[in-house]
N, C-alpha and C positions, 0 to 999 in steps of 0.2 A: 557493528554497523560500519560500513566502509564508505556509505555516498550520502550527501545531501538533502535528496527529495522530501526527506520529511521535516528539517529543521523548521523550526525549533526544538518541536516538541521531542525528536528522537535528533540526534547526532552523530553522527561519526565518534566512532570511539567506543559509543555504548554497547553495552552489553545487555543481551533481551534473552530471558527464559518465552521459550515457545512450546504451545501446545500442540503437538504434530496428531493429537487423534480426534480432531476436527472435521467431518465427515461432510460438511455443507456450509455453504458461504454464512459465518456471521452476522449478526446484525450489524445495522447501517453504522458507522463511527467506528468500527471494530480495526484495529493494528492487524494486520496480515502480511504472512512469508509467503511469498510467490517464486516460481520459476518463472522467469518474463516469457510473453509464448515465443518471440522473435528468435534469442540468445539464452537461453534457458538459464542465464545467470539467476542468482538469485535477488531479490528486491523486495522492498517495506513497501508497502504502502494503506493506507485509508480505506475499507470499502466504504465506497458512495453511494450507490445503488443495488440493489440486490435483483437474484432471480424474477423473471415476472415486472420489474418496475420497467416503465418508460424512462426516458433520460433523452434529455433535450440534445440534438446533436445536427449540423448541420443547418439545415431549414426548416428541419420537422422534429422527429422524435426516433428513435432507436428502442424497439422493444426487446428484452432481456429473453434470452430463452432459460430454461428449466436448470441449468447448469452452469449461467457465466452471471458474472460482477459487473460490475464499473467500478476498477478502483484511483485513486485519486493519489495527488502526492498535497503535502500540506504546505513545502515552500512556495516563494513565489521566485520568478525568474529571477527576482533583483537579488533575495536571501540567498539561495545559489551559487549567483556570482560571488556574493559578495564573500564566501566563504569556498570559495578559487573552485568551483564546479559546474557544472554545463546546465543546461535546462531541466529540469525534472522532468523525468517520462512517464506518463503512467498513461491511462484509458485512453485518455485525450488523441496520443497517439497510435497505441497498437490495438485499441479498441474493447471489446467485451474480453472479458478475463474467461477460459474454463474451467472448471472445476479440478480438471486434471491438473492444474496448475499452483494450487494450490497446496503450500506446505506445512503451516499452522498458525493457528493465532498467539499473537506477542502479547502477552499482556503484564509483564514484570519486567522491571532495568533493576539488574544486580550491581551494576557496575557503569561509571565512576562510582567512586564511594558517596559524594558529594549530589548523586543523581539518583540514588536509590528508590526506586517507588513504583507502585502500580501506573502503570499507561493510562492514559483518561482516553 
């Protein structure tokens, strides 16, 4: 892991075993590898809403098509900063996630040794 967005719970540094034969958005709270759709880099993040759910957005609601997420980063601006990185970006800014995007669910840190354990 190379950025911020999820600390605490994942870090920079860590090292995550990922599920790449993940064929559809996991349930809600689930760790996911995305390609961000913008920069196709790679990024962590939380899903928060899945296929089908509404998600409060603007002044109304955002409804999910058959295919995309809402996924979320877990820090807050302040955690972020305070560990010398920019804003976390996830849904909030570049919106519904699609499924093409999608690279596998994290659900293991083998690494730090000191950090070993399944993802919550």
């Amino acid at each position: 892991v190379a950025e911020g967005s999820m600390l605490p719970s994942i870090a920079p540094g860590d090292w995550l075993l990922v599920d790449p034969t993940v064929r559809r958005w996991p349930r809600r709270g689930t760790v996911v590898v995305i390609r961000e759709p913008a920069s196709g880099e790679l990024a962590i993040k939380r899903v928060a809403a899945r296929p089908g759910d509404r998600v409060p957005f603007a002044d109304g609601y955002l409804h999910l098509a058959d295919d995309e997420a809402w996924l979320a980063s877990d820090a807050s601006d302040a955690d972020a900063a305070a560990a010398g990185f920019g804003p976390p970006i996830d849904s909030r800014r570049y919106g519904p996630v699609p499924l093409d995007c999608l690279v596998g669910r994290a659900w293991f840190r083998y690494g730090p040794l000191r950090r070993i354990g399944r993802l919550g």
